[in-house]
C-alpha positions in Angstrom: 112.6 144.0 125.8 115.0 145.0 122.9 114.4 143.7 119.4 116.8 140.9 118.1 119.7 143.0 116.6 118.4 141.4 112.9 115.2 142.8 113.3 116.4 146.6 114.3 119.2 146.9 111.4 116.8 145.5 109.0 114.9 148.5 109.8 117.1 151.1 110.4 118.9 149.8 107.3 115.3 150.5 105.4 114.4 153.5 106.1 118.1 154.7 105.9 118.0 153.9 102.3 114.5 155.7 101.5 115.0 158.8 104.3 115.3 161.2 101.2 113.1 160.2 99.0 111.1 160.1 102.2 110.8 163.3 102.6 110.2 164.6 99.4 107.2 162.8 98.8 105.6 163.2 102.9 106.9 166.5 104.0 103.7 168.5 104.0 101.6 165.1 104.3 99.8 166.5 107.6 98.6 169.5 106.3 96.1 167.4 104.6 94.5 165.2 107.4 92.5 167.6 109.5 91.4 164.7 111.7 95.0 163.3 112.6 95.7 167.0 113.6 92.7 166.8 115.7 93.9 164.1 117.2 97.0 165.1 118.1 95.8 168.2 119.0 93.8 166.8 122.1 96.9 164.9 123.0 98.6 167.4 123.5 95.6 169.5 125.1 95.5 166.0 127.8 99.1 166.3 128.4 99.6 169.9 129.0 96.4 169.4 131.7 98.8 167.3 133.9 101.6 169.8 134.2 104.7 170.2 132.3 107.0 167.3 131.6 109.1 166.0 128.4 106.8 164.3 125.8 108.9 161.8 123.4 107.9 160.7 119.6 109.2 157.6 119.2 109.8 156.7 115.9 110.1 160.4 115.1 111.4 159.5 111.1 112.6 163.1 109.9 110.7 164.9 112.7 107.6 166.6 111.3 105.6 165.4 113.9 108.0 165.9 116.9 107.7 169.7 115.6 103.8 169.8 114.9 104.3 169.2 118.7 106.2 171.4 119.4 104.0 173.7 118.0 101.2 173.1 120.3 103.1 174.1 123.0 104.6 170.4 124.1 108.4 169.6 125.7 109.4 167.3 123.2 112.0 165.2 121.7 112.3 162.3 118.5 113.8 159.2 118.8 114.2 156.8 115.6 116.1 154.0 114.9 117.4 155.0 111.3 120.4 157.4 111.6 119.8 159.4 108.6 116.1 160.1 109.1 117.7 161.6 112.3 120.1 163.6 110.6 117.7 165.1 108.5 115.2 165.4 111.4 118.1 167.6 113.1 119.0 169.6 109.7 115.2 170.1 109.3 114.5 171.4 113.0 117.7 172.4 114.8 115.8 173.6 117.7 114.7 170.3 118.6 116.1 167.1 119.8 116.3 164.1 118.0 118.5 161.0 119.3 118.9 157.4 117.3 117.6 155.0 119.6 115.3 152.0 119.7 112.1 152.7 121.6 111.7 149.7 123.6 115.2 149.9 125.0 115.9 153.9 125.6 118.2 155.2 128.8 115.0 156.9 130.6 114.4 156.3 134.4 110.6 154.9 135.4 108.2 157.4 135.1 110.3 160.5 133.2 107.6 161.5 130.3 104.3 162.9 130.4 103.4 161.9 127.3 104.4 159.0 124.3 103.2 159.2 120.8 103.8 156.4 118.6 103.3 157.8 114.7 103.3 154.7 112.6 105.9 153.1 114.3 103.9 150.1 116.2 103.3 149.4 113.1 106.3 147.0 112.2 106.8 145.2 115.7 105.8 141.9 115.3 102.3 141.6 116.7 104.0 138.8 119.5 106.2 141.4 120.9 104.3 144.1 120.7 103.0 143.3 124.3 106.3 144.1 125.3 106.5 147.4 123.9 103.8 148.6 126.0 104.9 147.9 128.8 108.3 149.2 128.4 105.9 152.8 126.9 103.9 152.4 130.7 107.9 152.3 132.4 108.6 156.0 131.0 105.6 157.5 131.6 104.5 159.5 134.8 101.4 158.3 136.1 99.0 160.1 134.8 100.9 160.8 131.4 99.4 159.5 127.8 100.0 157.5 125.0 98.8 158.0 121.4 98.8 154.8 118.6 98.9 156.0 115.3 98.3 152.6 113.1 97.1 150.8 110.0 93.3 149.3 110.9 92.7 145.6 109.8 88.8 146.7 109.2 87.7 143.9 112.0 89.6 141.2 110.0 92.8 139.8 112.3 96.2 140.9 112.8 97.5 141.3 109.3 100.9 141.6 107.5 100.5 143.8 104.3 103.4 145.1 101.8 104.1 148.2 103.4 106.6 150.3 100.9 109.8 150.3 103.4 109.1 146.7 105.0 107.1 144.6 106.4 104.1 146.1 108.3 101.1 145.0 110.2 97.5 146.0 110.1 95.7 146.0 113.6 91.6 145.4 114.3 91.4 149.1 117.3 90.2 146.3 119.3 93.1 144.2 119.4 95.5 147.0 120.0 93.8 148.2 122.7 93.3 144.8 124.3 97.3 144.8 125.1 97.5 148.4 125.6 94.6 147.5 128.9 96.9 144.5 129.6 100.0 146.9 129.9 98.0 149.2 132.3 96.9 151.6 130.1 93.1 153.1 130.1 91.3 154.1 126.9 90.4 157.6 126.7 89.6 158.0 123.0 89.9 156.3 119.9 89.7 158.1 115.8 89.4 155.7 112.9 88.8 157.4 109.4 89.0 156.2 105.8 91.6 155.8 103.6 92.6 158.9 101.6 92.7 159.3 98.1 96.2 157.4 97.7 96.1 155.7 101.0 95.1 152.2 101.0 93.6 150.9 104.0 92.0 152.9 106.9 93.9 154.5 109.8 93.7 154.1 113.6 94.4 156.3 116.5 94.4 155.2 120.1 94.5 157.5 122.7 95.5 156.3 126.0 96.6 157.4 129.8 99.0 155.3 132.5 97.0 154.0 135.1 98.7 155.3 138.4 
């Protein structure tokens, strides 16, 4: 279910206009977060367990986590909807693919990846069609394959909108992002919440996840 075309240039459009200043200030951001490295460590130690198989970051921005994975041994590509955080994802890493694309409505048959990781990019759906989403992240996958959230954690308050730098963003209770992510025909294998850091603001989520056959 593709986004009204408002919502996806708005967005594009956003990020476009901050891509370089971007990545100035976040280049080296996860050299600092041992945990989310953890976490995407074990993804990618879940999804090399099934066999090979692409693995796509959707929502890739300039690519620093499409190449962390990479790294750990992963077939992978980044999709994003902003052109130039593409370009600079393909300047940064020219060994990699990167594509503009929107991640709800990308040209993949049913069951192509083994794996999905979602970086901070849930996080400005709104929460209505976010059901949708997951369903459309179950289509690509393999049976079998995984999916890792990466969010902003409401702190067992509700869904919450909150002035995110680029746009507008929404904070999720784990709880309620998981309860879709079931509803979609996903099963829970892990979850990582952990405090803000010294200049974040509010406490991050991770949801790990695998496609019910």
């Amino acid at each position: 279910m593709a986004e009204p075309a408002s919502y996806l240039d708005a967005t594009a459009d956003a990020y476009d206009a901050v891509a370089v200043r971007y990545v100035e200030l976040f280049r080296d951001a996860l050299d600092a977060l041992p945990l989310d490295r953890a976490v995407l460590a074990a993804f990618a130690e879940l999804v090399r367990s099934t066999g090979a198989g692409p693995v796509a970051e959707l929502g890739c921005g300039p690519g620093w986590v499409t190449a962390h994975l990479r790294d750990l041994g992963l077939d992978v590509f980044g999709v994003d909807l902003s052109p130039v955080m593409i370009e600079l994802a393909r300047k940064a890493y020219p060994d990699l693919r990167f594509e503009v694309g929107s991640m709800d409505a990308l040209d993949l048959a049913d069951g192509t990846l083994r794996g999905i990781v979602s970086w901070y990019s849930v996080i400005h759906i709104p929460p209505r069609d976010v059901p949708a989403y997951l369903t459309e992240f179950r289509r690509m996958l393999a049976p079998g394959g995984h999916l890792l959230l990466a969010f902003f954690e409401s702190e067992g308050g509700p869904v919450a909108a909150f002035d995110h730098k680029v746009l507008t963003a929404y904070r999720w209770p784990v709880d309620e992002l998981a309860k879709p992510a079931g509803e979609a025909g996903f099963t829970e294998v892990g979850r990582m919440l952990r405090e803000p850091g010294e200049e974040e603001r509010y406490r991050r989520g991770h949801l790990l996840m695998r496609r019910d056959g």
